[in-house]
C-alpha positions as CSV (number, residue, x, y, z in Angstrom):
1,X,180.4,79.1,70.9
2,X,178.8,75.9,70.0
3,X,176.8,75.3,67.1
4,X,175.3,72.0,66.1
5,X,174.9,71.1,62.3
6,X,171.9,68.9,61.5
7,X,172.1,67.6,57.6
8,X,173.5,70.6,56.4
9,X,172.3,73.0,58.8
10,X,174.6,74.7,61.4
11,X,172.7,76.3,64.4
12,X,174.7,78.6,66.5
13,X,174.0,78.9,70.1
14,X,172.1,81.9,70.2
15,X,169.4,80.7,67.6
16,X,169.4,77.4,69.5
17,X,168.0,79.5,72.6
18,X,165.4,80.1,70.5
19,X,164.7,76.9,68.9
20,X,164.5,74.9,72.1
21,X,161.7,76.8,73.8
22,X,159.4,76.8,70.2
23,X,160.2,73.1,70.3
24,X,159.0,72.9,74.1
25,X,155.8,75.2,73.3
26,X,154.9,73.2,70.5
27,X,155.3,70.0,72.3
28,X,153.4,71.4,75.0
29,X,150.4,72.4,72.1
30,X,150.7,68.3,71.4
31,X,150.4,67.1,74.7
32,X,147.3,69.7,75.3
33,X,145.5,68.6,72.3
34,X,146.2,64.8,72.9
35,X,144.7,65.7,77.1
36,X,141.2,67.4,75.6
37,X,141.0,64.6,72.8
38,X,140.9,61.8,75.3
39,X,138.7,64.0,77.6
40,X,136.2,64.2,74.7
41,X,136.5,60.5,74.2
42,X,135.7,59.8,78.0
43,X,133.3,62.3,78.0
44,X,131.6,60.4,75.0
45,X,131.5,57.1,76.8
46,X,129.6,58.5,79.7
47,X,126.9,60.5,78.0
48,X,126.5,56.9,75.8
49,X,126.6,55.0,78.8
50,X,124.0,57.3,80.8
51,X,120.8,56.1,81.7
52,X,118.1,57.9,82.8
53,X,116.9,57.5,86.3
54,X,113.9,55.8,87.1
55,X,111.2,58.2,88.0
56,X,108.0,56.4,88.0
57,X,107.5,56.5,91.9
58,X,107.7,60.2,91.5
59,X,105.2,60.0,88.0
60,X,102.7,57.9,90.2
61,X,103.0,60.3,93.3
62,X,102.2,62.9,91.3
63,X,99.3,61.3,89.4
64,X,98.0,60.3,93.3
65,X,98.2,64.5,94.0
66,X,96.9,65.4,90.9
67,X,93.7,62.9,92.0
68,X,93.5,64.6,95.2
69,X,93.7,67.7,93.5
70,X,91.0,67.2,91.7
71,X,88.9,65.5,94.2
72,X,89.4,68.8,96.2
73,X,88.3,71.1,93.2
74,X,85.4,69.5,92.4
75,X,84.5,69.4,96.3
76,X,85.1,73.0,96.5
77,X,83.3,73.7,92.9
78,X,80.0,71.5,95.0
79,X,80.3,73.8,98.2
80,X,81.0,77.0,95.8
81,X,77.1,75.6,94.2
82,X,75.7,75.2,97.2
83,X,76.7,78.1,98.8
84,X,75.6,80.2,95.9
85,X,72.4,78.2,96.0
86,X,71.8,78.9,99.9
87,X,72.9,82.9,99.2
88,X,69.9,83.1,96.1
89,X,67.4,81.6,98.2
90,X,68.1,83.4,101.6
91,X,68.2,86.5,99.1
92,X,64.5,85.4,98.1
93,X,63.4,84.4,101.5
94,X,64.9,88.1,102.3
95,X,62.9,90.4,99.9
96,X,59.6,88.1,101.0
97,X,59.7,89.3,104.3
98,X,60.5,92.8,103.1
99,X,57.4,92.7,100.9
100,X,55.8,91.0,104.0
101,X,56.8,93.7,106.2
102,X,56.7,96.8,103.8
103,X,52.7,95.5,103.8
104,X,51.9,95.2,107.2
105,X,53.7,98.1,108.0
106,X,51.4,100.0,105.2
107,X,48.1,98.0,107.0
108,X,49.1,99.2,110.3
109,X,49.1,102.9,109.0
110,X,46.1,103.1,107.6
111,X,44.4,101.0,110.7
112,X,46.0,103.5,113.0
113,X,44.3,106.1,111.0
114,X,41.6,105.0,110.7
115,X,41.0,103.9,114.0
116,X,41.9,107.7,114.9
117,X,39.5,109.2,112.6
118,X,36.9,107.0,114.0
119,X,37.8,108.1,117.9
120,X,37.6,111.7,116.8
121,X,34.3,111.1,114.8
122,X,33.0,109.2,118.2
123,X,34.7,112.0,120.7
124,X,32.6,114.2,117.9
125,X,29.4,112.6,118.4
126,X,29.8,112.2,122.3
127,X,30.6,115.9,122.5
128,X,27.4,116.7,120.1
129,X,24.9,114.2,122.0
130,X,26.2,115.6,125.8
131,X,25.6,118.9,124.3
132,X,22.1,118.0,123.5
133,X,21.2,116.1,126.5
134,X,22.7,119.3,128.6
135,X,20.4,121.5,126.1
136,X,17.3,118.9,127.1
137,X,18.2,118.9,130.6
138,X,18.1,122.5,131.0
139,X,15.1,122.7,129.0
140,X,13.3,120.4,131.0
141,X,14.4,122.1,134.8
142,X,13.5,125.2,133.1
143,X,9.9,124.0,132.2
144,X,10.1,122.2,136.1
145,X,10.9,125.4,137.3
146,X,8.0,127.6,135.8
147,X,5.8,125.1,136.1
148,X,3.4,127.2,138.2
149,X,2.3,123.7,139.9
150,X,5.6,123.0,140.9
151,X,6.4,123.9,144.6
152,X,10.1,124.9,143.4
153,X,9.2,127.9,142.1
154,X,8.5,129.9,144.8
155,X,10.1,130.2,147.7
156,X,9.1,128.8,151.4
């Protein structure tokens, strides 16, 4: 077999099987670590070289919104005052005419009775006076009737 002496060493061919690929593998490692090195180092110059974009369009279309947004709160905050306002008052105006109507409704009551209390004290009366004026009438064709100088007494 073959066997290779280095400064003293003799490597026989079997152990040069092995040496070979550790050789390749660490060679490998090298390379790998010299690839992510230089990818650090490019990696390095771009985040130095970054700039930030320009957003002040989007910071002053924003601030424009936010105005509008506030224009449109404190519009909504006037109508929410208003229409708070209008709600108390129609409430008011409400419970007036409740109070309004609760009293002529109490008025008309006691009219209605006491306009019927003073028909039955007048039916009452009328019913007392036509029962003395039919008392007086028959009283006075009585006294017409035996009136001896009255002709209706006696019979023709």
């Amino acid at each position: 077999m073959a066997e290779v002496e280095y400064k003293g060493i003799k490597v026989g061919g079997s152990k040069l099987l092995l040496v070979l690929p550790l050789i390749g593998t660490i060679m490998g490692g090298l390379w790998g670590g010299f690839e992510l090195y230089n990818r650090y180092l490019m990696m390095e110059k771009k985040i130095d070289a970054y700039v930030a974009p320009d957003l002040s369009g989007f910071d002053k279309r924003l601030e424009v919104i936010q105005s509008e947004m506030d224009m449109i709160l404190e519009e909504v905050e006037l109508v929410a005052g208003v229409a708070k306002e209008l709600k108390n008052d129609l409430r008011a105006d409400v419970r007036r005419i409740e109070t309004i109507v609760e009293d002529t409704e109490s008025k008309v009551k006691e009219d209605s009775r006491e306009l019927n209390r003073d028909i039955n004290d007048a039916v009452k009366t009328l019913k007392a006076d036509m029962k003395a004026l039919e008392e007086k009438i028959e009283k006075q064709i009585k006294l017409a009737l035996e009136n001896p100088l009255s002709n209706m007494a006696t019979s023709k």
